[in-house]
N, C-alpha and C positions, 0 to 999 in steps of 0.2 A: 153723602150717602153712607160712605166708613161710618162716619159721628154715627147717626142713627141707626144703623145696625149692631155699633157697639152698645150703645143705652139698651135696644129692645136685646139682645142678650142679657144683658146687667139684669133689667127688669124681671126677664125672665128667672133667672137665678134666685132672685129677693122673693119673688110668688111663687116658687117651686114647694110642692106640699109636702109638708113635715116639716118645712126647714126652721132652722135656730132650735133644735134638740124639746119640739114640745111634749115629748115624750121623757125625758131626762127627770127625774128626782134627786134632790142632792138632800144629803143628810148631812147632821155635824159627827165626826166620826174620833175616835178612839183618844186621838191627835188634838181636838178642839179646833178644826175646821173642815168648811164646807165642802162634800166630796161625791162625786160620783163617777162614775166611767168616764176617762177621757176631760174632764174636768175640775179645778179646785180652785176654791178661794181660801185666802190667809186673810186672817185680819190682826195686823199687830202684833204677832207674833215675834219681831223684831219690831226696836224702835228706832227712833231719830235719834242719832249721838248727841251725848250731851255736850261736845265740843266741837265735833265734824260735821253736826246736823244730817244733812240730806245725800244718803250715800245711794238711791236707787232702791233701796232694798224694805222696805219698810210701810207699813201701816196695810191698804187693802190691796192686796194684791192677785191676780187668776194667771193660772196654768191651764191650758189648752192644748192639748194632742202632746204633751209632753214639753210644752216650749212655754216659760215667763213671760206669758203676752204683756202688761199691765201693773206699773206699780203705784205706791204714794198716793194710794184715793184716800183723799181728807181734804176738809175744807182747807185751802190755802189765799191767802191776802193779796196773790197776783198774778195774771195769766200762766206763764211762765218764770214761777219762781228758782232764782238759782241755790246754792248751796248755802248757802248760809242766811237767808231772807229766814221771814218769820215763820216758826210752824205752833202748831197747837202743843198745847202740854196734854200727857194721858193722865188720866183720873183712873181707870179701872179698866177693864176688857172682862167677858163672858161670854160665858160659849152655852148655849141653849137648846140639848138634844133633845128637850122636847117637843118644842117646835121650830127646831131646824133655824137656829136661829143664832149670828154672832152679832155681840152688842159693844160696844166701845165707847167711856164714858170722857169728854175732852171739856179742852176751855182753851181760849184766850183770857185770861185773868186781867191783861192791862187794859182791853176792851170790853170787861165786864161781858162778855159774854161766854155761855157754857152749852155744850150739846153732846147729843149720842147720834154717832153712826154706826148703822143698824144695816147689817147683812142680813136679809133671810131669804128661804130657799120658796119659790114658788114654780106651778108647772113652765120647762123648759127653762129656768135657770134660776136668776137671782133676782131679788127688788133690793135696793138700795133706799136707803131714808136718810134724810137729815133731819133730824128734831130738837129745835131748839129750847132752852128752860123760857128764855122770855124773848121779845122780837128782836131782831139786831141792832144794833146800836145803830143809830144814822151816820155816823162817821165810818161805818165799814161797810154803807149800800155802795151798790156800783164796784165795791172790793172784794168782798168775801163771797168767796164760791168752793163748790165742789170740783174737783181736780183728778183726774185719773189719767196716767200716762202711761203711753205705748209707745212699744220696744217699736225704733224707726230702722233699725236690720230686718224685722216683719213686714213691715208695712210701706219701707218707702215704694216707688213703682210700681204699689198695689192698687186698685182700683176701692173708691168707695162710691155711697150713695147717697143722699142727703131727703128724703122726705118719700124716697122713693123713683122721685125724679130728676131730680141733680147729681148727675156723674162728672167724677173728679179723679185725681192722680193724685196719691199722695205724694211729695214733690221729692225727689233727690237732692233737690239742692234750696236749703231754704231763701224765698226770697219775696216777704210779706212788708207791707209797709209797717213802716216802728211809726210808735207815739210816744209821748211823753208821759212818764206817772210815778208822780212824785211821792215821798214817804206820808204817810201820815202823821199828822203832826201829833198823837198821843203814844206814837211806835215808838217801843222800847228802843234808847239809842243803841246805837251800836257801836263795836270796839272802832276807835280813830281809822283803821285801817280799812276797814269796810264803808263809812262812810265816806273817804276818799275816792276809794274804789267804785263805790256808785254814781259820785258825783265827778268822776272821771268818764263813765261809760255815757252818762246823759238820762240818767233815770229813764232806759228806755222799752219798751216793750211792744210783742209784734199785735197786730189786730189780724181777727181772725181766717182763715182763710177757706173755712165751713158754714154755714150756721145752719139748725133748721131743728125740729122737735123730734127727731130717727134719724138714726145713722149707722149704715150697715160698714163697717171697715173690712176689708180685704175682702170683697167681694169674693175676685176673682181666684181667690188662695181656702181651697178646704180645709186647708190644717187651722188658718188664721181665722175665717171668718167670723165675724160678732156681730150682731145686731146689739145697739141700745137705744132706748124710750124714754123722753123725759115726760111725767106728768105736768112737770109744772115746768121753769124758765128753759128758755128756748139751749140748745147745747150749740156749743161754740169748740172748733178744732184751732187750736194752734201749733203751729211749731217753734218748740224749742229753742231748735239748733240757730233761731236769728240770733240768739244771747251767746250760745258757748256750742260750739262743734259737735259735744256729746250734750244735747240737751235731747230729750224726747218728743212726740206729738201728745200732746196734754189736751186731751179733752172735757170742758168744762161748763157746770151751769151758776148761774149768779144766782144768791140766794135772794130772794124776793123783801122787800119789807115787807112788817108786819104779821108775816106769819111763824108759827113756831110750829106746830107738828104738822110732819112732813113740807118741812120748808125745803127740800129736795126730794123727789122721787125719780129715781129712774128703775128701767126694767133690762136688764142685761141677758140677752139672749143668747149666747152660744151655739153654733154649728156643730155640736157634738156627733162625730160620725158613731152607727150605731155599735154598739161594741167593740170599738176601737181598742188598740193593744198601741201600745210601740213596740216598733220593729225592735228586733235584738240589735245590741251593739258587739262586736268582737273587737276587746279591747287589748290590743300584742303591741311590739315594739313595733316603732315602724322603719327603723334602720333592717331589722332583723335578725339574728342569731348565729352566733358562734356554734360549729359543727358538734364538738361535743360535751356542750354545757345547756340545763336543761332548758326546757322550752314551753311554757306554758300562755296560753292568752286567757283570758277571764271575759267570762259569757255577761253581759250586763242586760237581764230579762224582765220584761211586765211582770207583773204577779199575773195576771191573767191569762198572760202567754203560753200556751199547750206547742211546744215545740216537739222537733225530736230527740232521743237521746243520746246519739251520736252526732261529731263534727267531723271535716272532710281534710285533708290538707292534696292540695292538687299544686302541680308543678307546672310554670308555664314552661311552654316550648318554644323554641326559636322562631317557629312559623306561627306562632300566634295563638296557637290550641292551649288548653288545659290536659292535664292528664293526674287523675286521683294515683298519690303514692302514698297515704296513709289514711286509715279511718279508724276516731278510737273514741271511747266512750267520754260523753261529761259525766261532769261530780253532778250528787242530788243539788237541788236549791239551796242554797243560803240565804233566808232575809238578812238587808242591812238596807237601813232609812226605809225608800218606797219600794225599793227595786228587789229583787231576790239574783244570786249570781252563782252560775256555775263554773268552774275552770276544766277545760279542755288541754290537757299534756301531748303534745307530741314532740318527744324528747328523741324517740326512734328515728325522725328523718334529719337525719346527718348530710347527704351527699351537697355539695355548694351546688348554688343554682339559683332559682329565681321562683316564687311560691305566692298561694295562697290559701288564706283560710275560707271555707267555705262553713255556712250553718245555715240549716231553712233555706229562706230565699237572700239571704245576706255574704259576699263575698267583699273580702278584703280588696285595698289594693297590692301589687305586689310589693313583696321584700324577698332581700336574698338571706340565702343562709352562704356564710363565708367568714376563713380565718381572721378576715380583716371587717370583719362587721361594726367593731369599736371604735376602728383606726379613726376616723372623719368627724369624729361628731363632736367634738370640743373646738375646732381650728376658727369655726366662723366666731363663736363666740374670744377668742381671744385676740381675734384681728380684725375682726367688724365691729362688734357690740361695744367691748372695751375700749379699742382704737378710738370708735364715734364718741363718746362719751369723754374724751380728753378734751380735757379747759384750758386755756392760753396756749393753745397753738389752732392750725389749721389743720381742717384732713380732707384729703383729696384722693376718690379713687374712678381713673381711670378719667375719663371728661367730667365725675361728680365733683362736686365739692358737697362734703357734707356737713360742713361749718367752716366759716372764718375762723382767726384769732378771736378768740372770746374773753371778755372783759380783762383785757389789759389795765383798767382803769382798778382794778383791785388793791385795795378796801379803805373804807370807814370803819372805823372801829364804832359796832352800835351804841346808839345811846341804851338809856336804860329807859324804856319806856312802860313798861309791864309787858303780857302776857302779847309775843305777837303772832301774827298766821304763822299756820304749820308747825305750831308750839313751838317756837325760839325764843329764847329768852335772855338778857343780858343779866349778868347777877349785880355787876359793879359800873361806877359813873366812872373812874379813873382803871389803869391799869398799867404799874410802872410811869413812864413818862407821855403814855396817852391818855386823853378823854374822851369820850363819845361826841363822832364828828370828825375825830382829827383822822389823816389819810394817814395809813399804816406801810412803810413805803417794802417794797423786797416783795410783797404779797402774790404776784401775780404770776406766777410762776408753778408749772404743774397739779396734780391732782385731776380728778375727772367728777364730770356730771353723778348724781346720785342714783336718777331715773328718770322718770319721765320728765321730771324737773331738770333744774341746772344750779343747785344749790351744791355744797360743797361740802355733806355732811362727815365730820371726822372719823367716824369709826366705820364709815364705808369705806374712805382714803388707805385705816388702817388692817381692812378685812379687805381687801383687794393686794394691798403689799405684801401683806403677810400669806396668802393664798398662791399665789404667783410664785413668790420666793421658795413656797414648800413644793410648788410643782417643778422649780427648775431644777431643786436639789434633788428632788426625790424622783423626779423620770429621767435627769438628763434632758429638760428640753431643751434641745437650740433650736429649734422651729426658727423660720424667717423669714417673713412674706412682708414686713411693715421696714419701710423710711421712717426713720423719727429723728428729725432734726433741733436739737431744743433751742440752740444760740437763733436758727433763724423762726423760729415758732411753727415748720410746718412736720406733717404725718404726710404718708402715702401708703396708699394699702396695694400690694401683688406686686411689690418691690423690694427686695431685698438690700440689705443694706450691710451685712457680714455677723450682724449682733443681734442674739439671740432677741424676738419680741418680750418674752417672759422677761427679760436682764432689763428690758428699756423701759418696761412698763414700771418693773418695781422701780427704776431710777425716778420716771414720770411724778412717783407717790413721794418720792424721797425729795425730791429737790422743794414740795409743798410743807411736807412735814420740817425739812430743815428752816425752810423762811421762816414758819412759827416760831423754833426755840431761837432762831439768830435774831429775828426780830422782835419778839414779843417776851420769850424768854421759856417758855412754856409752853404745852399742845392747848387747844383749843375746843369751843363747841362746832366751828364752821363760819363757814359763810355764804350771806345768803340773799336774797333780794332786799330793798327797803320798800317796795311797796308793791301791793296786788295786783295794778296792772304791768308791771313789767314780771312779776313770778308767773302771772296766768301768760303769757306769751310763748309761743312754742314754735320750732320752724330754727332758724342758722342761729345760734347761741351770740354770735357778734353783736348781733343785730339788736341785742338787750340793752347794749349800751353804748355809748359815743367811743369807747376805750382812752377816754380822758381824763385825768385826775381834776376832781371838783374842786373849783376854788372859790369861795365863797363873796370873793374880794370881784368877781366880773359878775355881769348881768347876767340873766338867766338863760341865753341863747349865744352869749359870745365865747367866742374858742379865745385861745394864747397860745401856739404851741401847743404842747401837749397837757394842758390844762383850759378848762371849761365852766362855766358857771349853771351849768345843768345836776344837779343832783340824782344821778342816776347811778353811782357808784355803787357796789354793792356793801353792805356791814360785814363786819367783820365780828363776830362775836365768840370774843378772849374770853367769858368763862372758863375756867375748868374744875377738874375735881381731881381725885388720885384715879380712879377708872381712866380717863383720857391720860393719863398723864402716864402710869403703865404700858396700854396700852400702846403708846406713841414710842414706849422706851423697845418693846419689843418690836415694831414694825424695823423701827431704825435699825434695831441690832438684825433681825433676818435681811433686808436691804444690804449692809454690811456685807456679810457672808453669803450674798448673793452677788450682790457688783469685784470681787475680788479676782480681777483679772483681767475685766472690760475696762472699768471705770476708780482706780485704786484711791487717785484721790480724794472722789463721791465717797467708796466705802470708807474710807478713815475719817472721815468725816460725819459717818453716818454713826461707828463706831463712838466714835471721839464722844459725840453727841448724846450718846445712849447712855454710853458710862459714867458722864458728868450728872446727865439727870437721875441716873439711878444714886451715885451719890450725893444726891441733892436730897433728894425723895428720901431717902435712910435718915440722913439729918434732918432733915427738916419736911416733913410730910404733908404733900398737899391736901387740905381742907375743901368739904365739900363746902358749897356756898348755900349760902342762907337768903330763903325769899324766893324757892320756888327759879334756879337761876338753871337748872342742871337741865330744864326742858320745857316741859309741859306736859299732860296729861298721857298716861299710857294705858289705851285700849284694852280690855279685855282679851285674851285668848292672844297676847304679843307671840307670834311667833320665833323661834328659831333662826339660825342660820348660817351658813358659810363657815369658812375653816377659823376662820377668828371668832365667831361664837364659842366653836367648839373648844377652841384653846384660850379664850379668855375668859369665855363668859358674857363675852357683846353681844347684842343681838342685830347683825347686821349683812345676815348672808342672803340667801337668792330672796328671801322676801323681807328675812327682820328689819333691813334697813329701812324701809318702810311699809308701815304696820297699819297706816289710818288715811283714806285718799279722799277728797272730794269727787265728786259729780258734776262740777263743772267743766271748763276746757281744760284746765290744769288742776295739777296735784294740788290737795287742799291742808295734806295734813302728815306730816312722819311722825316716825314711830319712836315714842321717846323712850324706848325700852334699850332702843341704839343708843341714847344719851345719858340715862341712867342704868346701874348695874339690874336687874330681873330680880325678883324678890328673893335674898333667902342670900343675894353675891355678897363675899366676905362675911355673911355671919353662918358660915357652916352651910348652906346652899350650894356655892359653886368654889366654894374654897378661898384661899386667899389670893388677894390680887395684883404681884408679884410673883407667879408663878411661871406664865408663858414671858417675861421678862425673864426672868433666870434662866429660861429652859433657852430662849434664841442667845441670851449672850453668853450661855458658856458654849453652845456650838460655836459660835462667832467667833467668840479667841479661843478653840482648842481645849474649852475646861479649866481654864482659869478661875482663879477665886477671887472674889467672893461668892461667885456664882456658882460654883460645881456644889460646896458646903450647905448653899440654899436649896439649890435644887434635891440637894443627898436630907433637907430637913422636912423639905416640901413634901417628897416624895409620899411617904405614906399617906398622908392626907388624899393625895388626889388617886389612887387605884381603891378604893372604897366602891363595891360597886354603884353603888348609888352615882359617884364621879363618873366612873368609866362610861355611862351612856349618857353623859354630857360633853365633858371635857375630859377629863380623867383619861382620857385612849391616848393623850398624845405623851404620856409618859414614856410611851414608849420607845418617842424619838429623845429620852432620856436613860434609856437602858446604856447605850454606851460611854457613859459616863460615869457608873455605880456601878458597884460590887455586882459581884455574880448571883448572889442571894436577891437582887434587886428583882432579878426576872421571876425568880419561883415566889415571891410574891404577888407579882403582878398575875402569875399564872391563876392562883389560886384567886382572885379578885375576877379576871373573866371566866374563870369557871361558874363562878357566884351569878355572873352579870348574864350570862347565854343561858342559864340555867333558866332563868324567868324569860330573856327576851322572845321568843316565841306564843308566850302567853300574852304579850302585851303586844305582840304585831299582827296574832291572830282577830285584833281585836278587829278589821277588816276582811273585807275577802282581797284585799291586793297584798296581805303582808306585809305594811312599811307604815308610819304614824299618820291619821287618818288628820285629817283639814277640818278642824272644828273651832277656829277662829274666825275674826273679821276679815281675816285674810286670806287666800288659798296656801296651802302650806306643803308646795314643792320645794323649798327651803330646808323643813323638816329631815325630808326625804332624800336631798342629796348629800345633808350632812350623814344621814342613816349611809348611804354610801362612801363616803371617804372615812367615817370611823370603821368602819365594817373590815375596807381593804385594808386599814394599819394594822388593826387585829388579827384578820387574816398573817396579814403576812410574817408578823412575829409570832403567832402560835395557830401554823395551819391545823395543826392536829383537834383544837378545839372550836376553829372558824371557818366555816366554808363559804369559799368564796361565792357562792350564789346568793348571797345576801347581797353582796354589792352590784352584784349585777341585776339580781330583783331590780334594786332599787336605781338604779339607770332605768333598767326596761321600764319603768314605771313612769321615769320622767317623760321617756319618747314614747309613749302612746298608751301603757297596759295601766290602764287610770281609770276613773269613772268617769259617763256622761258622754265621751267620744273615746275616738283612739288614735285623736289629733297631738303628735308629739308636742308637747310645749317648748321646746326649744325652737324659736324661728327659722325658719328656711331648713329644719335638719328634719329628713326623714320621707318619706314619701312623701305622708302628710302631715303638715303644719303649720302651728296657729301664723297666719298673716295676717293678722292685726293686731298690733299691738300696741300698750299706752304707754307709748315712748315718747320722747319729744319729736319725731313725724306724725303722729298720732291726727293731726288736722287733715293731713294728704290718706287717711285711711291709708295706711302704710305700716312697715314693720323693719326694726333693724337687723337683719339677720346674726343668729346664735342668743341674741338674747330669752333669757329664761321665764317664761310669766311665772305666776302663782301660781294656776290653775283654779279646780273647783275649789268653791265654797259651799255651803249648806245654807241653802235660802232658808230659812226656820219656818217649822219643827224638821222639815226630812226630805228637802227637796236640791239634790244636788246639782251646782250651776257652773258652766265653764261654758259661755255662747263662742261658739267659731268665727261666726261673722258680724262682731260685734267688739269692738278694743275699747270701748271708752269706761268700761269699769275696772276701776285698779285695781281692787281686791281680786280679780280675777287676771286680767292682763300688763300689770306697771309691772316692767323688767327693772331692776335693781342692778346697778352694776358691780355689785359684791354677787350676787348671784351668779355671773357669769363669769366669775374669777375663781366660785369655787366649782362653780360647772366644769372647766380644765382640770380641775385636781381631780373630779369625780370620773370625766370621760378618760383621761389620762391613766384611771385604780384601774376600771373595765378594761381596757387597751390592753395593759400590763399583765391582768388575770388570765387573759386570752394567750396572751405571749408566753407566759410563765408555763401555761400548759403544755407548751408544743415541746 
């Protein structure tokens, strides 16, 4: 009896008159695509990477009631294709205001065949066409079809409809039968590594778990609902997620033989509510604010929206009420992309307490205002996030274990194979007394996870050391909540252990970086998986590999001790250039001058180590390598980051360290901007690169020379303004080392640099470097905060500390799109999911930093809350959270420094 009272409701909803927006017209607008109230489609606006392929983001895509129902409609070769499978090449795109129409010109060139997909606007939505130049080839009937996939954070435990009378659940938890569906045999090969990979997983793919000619999706959901119509082959639902965790429901039609125009048609209907707005968003910190440092939230408003012109701020009270203690005017509109945004001040309410902002019909949740507003919000990130992310040991908290020992079995030194996943690359077959293959012995010892991966990329190792080492000098921190035992491999977190975390972690980095130059001789590119099914693996880091050194000499399943004949070890790849090999020389020398008291024999050590390679490197200068060895391919719009960006010139802080992700269950791709210097480093760009070397080891030994003489030649060089809003700001932890004339220099340099920097932060309505990469770029924004507070605090007269605090408040919630802090677990609200390695468990490690939004192109900005499997929006970096403590620690300070 439920069953059919549930259908004759369903039913009823699908026959409800007017529905699916028959009244709605969409035109191509200003933008070149299709638009109308409450509704848009993109088409190719972004495309497929030419290295990353399939990022989510790309080819036809619809926004509904404000939310990216829909992406990746184009013909593709397999129900559920993953990242790297085959997609079409683009020939042209056009946008058709005359008749309401976007047109897209494609091929498969190796299958000789070519087509346009064809958006146009008809009453209550859109037609869809496939039109081919000539019939499809026979070897891709039963293959090639039309594909359009939906966001499963929408949709899963939503109800759909199938013909009008088959009611269904879209499933929570994918569990469809697989078949077997093998390559084509005129399909372009693919790199060794993917072919492996396929023919590890079983060439398999799910059958579908819809089918029928209509299909209304999210019935039961107004914001979501869709109807679509196929004219011609029958439409088929599959899901995804049988293949990889983040895979979507891909809705699709076979393209038929023999015919070419309109060899797909469907009709896409939309539930468009009638003059639908979005709700305003009020986007404030969500820790809250310091009593008397300003306070502003930022109105995120529809253009359509007629609100009012005032906002409320009410105080909770103990018994549960509200009570209004401020009402003060918004600023007029600002357009920026789709949205227009107002900023609402209430800098007046001072007294600590517990608040809310109130606008229209939209109320915050609480925050307080209080002197210790700063105090908390760095800790998770330096004793959860960080802690989880340490490699070769265990970490345990409380009954968790959130890893074993992780690859003990560390390394192979890689071959040189060419160009492999996630751009690594080996430059050379030998290195000193190794060759590719041989086990690299000392290796296995400290360092941490990148991100959501468990690779072990270098200049995150040395933007975490060096991030850490500046927080302990420069706050004083002995913070202590972490065990970290290295002799027997284990951590424990909300255990004290007498020594400071910040001292243990830079040890953690130092005792990695030392095995490089004792073992190998020199710093490195990293190390990393040898093949894609063990990199795509996610969940206890152990569990990657047997933790036994491969010996090639036993069978492929037999142990010996602590030797194996499984090759499952990870590579080791000893490239380097003078970038790594600097940078490696500075982390050691702040490691140094950080461990000097705890750990003296580490520091001399660390010391020792520095000064020899820096007199290595003066003699004899490392060479970059030849053949494309330094990485692979770096993304457009490579973000920023972290405290070693800013003072090397790395790109490797809360997001640079990676800049380019896949779409499948794992990370698909870093950012080789971390492995190569950013265009413009050492040729007059970001200066020379022996700088942040010079500057840590004269603090290291006191100003000793050679180093005090380089840093005193350096100098000028890097307070250029153009320097100072990059790196250039850290000269300042160089002032005490130079003549007194050194600082009325430097004065006159940030006078030059604040001079402009307002015009160029105006360039948003949040005042801090707006996310117009592939990546979201809170990265940008927390380095804008630790430059800001060095500034600050050597020349308050010309730096107010409200910049760094903007740009915190920015990270906990005052952003676009929500007012969800991006730091995990911190703040009232925040992002709880993230693309970490729990990322399978819909889980999040707490303190970790996402990206945030992105700009779906041309002007649609995207940060989904209940959605972690895009990395450009959600992959926490663990250089991000390393310089997250340096930036939570400026705020803390500024707050302090007031009282």
């Amino acid at each position: 009896m439920f069953t059919r009272i549930v259908v004759c409701l369903l039913l009823v909803l699908v026959a409800a008159p007017g529905l699916f927006g028959a009244d709605i017209a969409m035109k191509v607008n200003d933008k070149n695509y299709l638009d109308t109230q409450g509704f848009s489609v993109f088409l190719y606006d972004s495309t497929y990477h030419p290295v990353f392929v399939d990022q989510k983001n790309t080819a036809m895509e619809m926004i509904l009631h404000g939310q990216r129902i829909a992406t990746n409609g184009d013909v593709r070769l397999m129900p559920t294709p993953e990242q790297w499978d085959l997609v079409a090449t683009l020939k042209g795109r056009q946008a058709d205001k005359a008749n309401s129409r976007l047109t897209a010109n494609l091929a498969f060139p190796t299958f000789d065949c070519s087509y346009t997909l064809e958006v146009a606007a008809e009453p209550g939505g859109v037609k869809v066409s496939i039109n081919l130049d000539k019939a499809l080839p026979q070897k891709l009937a039963g293959r090639a079809g039309f594909n359009l996939e939906f966001l499963p954070s929408i949709y899963m435990g939503k109800a759909y409809l199938v013909d009008g009378t088959k009611a269904g659940i879209f499933p929570r938890t994918p569990n469809d039968p697989m078949t077997k569906v093998l390559p084509l045999p005129d399909e372009p090969k693919k790199a060794y590594f993917l072919e492996d990979w396929d023919k590890a997983k079983g060439y398999t793919q799910p059958l579908p778990f819809a089918e029928g000619k209509s299909i209304t999706l999210g019935v039961d959901d107004a914001l979501a609902r869709v109807n679509v119509t196929s004219d011609t082959a029958n439409l088929m639902v599959f899901d995804g997620r049988e293949r990889a965790q983040n895979g979507w429901f891909v809705l699709r039609s076979l393209i038929p033989s023999g015919k070419t125009a309109g060899a797909i048609v469907w009709h896409i209907r939309p539930d468009v509510i009638p003059n639908w707005t979005r709700p305003p968003v009020i986007a404030h910190s969500q820790v809250g604010y310091a009593p008397g440092f300003s306070k502003v939230a930022v109105l995120e408003l529809d253009t359509k929206y007629n609100g009012p012109k005032t906002a409320k701020v009410l105080r909770l009270i103990e018994d549960g009420s509200y009570k209004q203690v401020f009402e003060g005017p918004i600023t007029p509109p600002t357009p920026w992309l789709r949205y227009v945004y107002s900023k609402f001040e209430f800098t007046p309410v001072k007294d600590p307490g517990l608040y809310v902002i109130e606008y229209a019909d939209q109320r915050t949740a609480p925050f307080p205002i209080s002197k210790d507003a700063y105090a908390n919000i760095w800790q998770d990130s330096l004793d959860h996030h960080v802690a989880e992310q340490m490699d070769h040991v265990s970490v345990r908290e409380g009954y968790r274990v959130w890893h074993g020992a992780s690859h003990l079995d560390d390394g192979r030194m890689a071959p040189v194979v060419g160009e492999q996943f996630d751009g690594w690359n080996q430059a050379a077959a030998t290195d000193g007394k190794y060759k590719g293959g041989d086990h690299i012995p000392g290796m296995n010892v400290g360092g941490w996870y990148d991100a959501g991966d468990f690779d072990l990329e270098e200049p995150a190792q040395l933007s975490v050391m060096q991030s850490l080492a500046l927080a302990y000098r420069e706050f004083n921190l002995k913070y202590d909540e972490l065990t970290v035992d290295e002799a027997t491999r284990e951590v424990e977190m909300h255990r004290p252990d007498g020594v400071p975390d910040t001292v243990q972690q830079v040890k953690h980095g130092a005792l990695l970086i030392l095995a490089q130059f004792h073992n190998i001789g020199h710093a490195i590119r990293g190390t990393h998986e040898p093949d894609l099914r063990q990199y795509t693996q996610v969940g206890d880091g152990a569990s990657k590999t047997d933790g036994r050194i491969y010996d090639p000499k036993l069978s492929p399943y037999e142990t010996k001790g602590n030797y194996s004949g499984k090759p499952d070890d990870r590579w080791i790849f000893t490239t380097n250039n003078p970038f790594f090999q600097w940078n490696a020389i500075a982390a050691l020398a702040a490691a140094a001058d950080t461990l000097k008291g705890w750990d003296d024999t580490l520091a001399k050590d660390c010391l020792d180590t520095a000064i020899k390679a820096w007199n290595d490197e003066k003699a004899h200068p490392t060479q970059n390598p030849t053949g494309g060895g330094l990485g692979g391919a770096s993304p457009a719009g490579a973000p920023g980051g972290g405290v070693l960006a800013a003072s090397q010139g790395v790109v490797s802080g809360a997001q640079g360290s990676r800049n380019a992700r896949g779409s499948t269950g794992a990370p698909a791709s870093s950012n080789t901007a971390q492995t190569v210097p950013p265009a413009g480093f050492g040729r007059g760009g970001f200066g020379p690169l022996d700088w942040a070397a010079s500057l840590e080891l004269t603090i290291a030994t006191n100003g000793a020379e050679p180093y005090k003489s380089r840093l005193k030649e350096l100098f000028p060089q890097m307070i250029t303004p153009q320097q100072i809003g990059t790196r250039g700001w850290t000269a300042v932890r160089a002032l005490p080392y130079l003549d007194a004339s050194a600082k009325d220099q430097m004065r006159e340099a940030v006078k030059t640099y604040m001079a402009g920097l307002d015009k160029q932060l105006d360039a948003t309505p949040f005042g801090v470097p707006p996310s117009l990469g592939t990546w979201g770029g809170s990265g940008a924004v927390v380095d804008m905060a630790i430059r800001l507070y060095f500034l600050h605090k050597t020349f308050p007269d010309l730096v107010s500390p409200e910049y760094t605090l903007r740009a915190v408040n920015y990270i906990l919630g005052t952003h676009p799109v929500s007012s969800t802090s991006y730091v995990a677990g911190v703040g009232t609200v925040s992002k709880t999911l993230t693309y970490s390695n729990n990322r399978a468990d819909n889980a999040y490690i707490p303190g970790a930093v996402i990206p945030g939004y992105i700009i779906i192109k041309p002007d649609f900005p995207e940060c989904i809350d209940d959605f972690g499997f895009l990395w450009f929006e959600d992959e926490a970096v663990v250089a991000g959270s390393a310089s997250w403590v340096v930036a939570g620690n400026a705020a803390d300070a500024i707050i302090k420094e007031s009282k």
